[in-house]
N, C-alpha and C positions, 0 to 999 in steps of 0.2 A: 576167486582167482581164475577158475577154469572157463566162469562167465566174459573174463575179461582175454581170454586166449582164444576162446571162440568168435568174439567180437572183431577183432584184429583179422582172422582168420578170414572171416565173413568181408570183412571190408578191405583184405587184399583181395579175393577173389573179385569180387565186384571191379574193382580198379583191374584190374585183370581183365577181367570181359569187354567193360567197356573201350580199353584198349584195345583190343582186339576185333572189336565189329565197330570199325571204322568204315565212313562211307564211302562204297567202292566209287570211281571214280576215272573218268579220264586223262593221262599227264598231260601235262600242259606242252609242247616243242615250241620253240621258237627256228623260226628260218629267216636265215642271213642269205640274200642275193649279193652277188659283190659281181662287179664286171662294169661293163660302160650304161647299166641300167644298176641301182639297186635298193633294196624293198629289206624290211623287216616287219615281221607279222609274228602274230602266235597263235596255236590254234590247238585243239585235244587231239593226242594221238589218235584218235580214234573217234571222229570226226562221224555225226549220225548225217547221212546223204540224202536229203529225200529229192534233189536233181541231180537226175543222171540223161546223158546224153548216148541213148543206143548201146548202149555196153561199151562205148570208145572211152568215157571220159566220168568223172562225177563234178560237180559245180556248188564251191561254198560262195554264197552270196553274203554281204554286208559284213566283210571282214572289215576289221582295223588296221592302221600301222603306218609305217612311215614308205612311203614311193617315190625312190628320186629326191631324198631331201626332204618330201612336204607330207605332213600329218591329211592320209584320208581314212574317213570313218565309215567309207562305205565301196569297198572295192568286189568285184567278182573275183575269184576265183578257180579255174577250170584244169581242173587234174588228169593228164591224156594217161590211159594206159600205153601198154608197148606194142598195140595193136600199130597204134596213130603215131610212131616215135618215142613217145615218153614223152619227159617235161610238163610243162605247166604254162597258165597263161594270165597276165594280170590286167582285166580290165577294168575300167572307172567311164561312167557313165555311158555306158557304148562304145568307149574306146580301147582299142588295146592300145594299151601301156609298153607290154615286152612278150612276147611268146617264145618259148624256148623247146627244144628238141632235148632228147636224151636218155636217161632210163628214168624206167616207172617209179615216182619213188613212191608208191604204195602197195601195199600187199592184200591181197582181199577182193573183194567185189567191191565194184564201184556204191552199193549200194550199202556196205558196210564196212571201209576200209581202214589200212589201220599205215602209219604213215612211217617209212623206216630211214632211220638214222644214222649219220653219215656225211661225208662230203660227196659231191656231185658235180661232175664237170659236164655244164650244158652249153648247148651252144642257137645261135641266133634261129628260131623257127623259119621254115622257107630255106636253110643252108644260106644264110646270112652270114656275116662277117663277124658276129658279135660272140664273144664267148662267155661263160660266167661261174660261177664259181656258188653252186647252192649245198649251205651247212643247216643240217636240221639235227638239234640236239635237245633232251630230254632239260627240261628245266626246275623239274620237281623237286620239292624235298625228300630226301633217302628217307624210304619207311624201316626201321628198326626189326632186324629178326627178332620172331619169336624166343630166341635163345636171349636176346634183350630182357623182355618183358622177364624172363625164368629167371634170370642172374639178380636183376629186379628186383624182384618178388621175395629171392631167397635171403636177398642182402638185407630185405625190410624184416625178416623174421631173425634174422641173427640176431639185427639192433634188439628188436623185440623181447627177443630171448634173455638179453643181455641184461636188458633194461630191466626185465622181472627179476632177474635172476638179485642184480643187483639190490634191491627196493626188496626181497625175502632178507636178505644178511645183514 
């Protein structure tokens, strides 16, 4: 019997760990543009940059998503800090798309930055007429506290307990 308490014991802990060293990992944000241009993309919070423009700006190339209605699979992306205004700018194939003024929405160096979430009122690059409306929100699955995994754990050793206890009488 003590063989079979130790087993149990052994094989929550296991389920245990391996819950636990799950791969660390970037969220995923999706952003919503909305205004007289509008774009939906998704990208990792924390987006690895290896184009940066001068310290003003970092640049995701060959994003995906939808631009104005049409599915493209290969847009530029160019992120100004608040050196340059803020805002962001969407190009496709050399051209700009929509460029926007506003605040930075990333936190960090251009060369490793991390992208924060919110609503965001931008408005047309140049003091253009256009204004918009940028939502970037965390689209991940909620990861479970630790207190999870304990309640868990402790609910599987009652059963346990119960279950031997029953199966002795």
């Amino acid at each position: 019997m003590k063989l079979k308490v130790k087993q149990i014991l052994r094989g929550a802990a296991v389920i245990a760990a391996l819950a636990w060293a799950g791969v660390a990992s970037a969220a995923p944000y999706q952003f919503t543009l909305t205004g007289s241009y509008s774009a939906q993309f998704t990208l990792d919070s924390s987006p690895i940059s290896y184009n940066k423009q001068n310290g003003l700006a970092f640049i995701l190339d060959d994003v995906s998503g939808t631009f104005d209605g049409v599915f493209l699979p290969k847009t530029n992306l160019y992120f100004w800090n608040s050196i340059i205004f803020g805002g962001f700018l969407i190009k496709n194939n050399g051209v700009d798309l929509v460029t926007t003024d506003g605040p930075q929405l990333f936190t960090g160096l251009e060369e490793a930055p991390t992208f924060k979430l919110g609503t965001f009122a931008l408005t047309e690059g140049g003091q253009g007429p256009g204004r918009y409306t940028l939502t970037i929100k965390d689209i991940s699955a909620p990861v479970p506290e630790p207190e999870t995994y304990a309640m868990l754990l402790a609910g599987m050793g009652i059963v346990g307990f119960a279950a031997r206890r029953r199966k002795s009488t």
